[in-house]
SEKEKE-57976 format. One record per residue (C-alpha): x, y, z. Coordinates in steps of 0.5 Angstrom, whole numbers, padded with zeros to 4 digits, always signed. Each point is the difference from the previous one (the first is absolute). Layout:
! residues N
XYZ;...
This chain:
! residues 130
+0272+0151+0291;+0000-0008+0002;+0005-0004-0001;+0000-0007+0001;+0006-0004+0002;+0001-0007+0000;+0005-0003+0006;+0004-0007-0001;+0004-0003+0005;+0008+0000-0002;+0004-0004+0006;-0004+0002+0005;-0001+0007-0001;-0007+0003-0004;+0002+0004-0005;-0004+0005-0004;-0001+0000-0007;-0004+0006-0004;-0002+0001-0007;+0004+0007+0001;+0005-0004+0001;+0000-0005-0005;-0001+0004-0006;+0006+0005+0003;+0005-0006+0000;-0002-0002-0006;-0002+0007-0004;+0009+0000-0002;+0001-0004-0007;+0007-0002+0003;-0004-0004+0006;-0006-0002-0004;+0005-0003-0005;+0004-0004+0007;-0006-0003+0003;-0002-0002-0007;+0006-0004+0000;+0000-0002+0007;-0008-0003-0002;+0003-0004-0005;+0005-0003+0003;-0001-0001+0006;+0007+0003+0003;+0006+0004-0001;+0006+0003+0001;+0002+0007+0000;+0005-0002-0005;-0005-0003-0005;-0005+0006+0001;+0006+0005-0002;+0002-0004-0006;-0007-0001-0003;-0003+0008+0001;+0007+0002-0001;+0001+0004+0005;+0006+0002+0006;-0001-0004+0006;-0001+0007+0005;-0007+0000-0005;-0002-0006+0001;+0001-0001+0007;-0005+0007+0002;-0006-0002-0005;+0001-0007+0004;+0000+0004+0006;-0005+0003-0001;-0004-0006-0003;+0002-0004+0006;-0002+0005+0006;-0007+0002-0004;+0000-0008+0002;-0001-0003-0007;+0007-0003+0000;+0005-0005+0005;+0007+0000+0000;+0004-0005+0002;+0009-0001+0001;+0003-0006-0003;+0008+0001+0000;+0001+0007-0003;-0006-0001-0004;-0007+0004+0002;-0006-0003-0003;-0008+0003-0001;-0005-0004-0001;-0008+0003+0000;-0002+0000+0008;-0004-0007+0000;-0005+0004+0005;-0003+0005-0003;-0008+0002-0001;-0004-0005-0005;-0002+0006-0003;+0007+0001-0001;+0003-0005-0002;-0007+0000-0005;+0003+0007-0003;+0007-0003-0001;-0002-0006-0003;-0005+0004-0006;+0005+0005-0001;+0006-0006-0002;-0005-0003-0004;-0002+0007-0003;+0006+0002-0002;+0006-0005+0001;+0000-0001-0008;+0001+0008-0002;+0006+0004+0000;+0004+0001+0004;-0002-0006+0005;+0001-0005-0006;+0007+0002+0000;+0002+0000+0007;-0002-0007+0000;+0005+0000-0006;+0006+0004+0003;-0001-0005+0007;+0001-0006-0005;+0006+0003-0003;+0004+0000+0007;+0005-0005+0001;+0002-0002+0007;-0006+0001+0004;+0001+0000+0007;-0006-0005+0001;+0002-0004-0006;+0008-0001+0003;-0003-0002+0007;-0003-0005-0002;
């Protein structure tokens, strides 16, 4: 079997990045639903995250973990707030994938109503620091 693996530069390391890999990370409902939100907004935190997917936070931090070390996601602290984003550097054909699917889905249950639910909380950290 040949597998084609496409490799992008990320502070200075290469990285390698499978289709395997990909569609692994996001075969859990749980992690399609977070990039999901992640896509159409751009950047969030933990928090937010655990209000629309109601979920507990140990639930969340290891799908994004495990979303973040397949290289499809980028963290970054800000006080006592942990933020992912999707990684800004990932393959054309990724990126293509991402795009169709929130355009394919992004208006069916259960997306719809995480955008909804994220909509809903009050106090959102990026909101509070700005």
């Amino acid at each position: 079997m040949n597998i084609s693996y496409n490799v992008y530069m990320k502070k200075g390391m290469y990285m390698i990045v499978a289709a395997d890999d990909f569609y692994s990370a996001m075969s859990h409902p749980m992690r399609l639903r977070a990039v999901m939100l992640l896509y159409q907004h751009e950047e969030l935190c933990v928090c937010e995250l655990m209000h629309a997917l109601d979920e507990q936070q140990p639930v969340i931090s290891r799908h994004l973990g495990q979303l973040k070390s397949s290289g499809l996601l980028e963290s970054r602290k800000q006080g006592q707030w942990v933020y992912y984003r999707i990684n800004k550097n990932l393959p054309d054909w990724v990126q293509h994938v991402l795009l169709e699917t929130v355009k394919g889905i992004s208006q069916q249950l259960p997306y719809k109503n995480d955008t909804k639910q994220l909509n809903t909380m009050k106090d959102r950290p990026l909101q509070a620091c700005n």
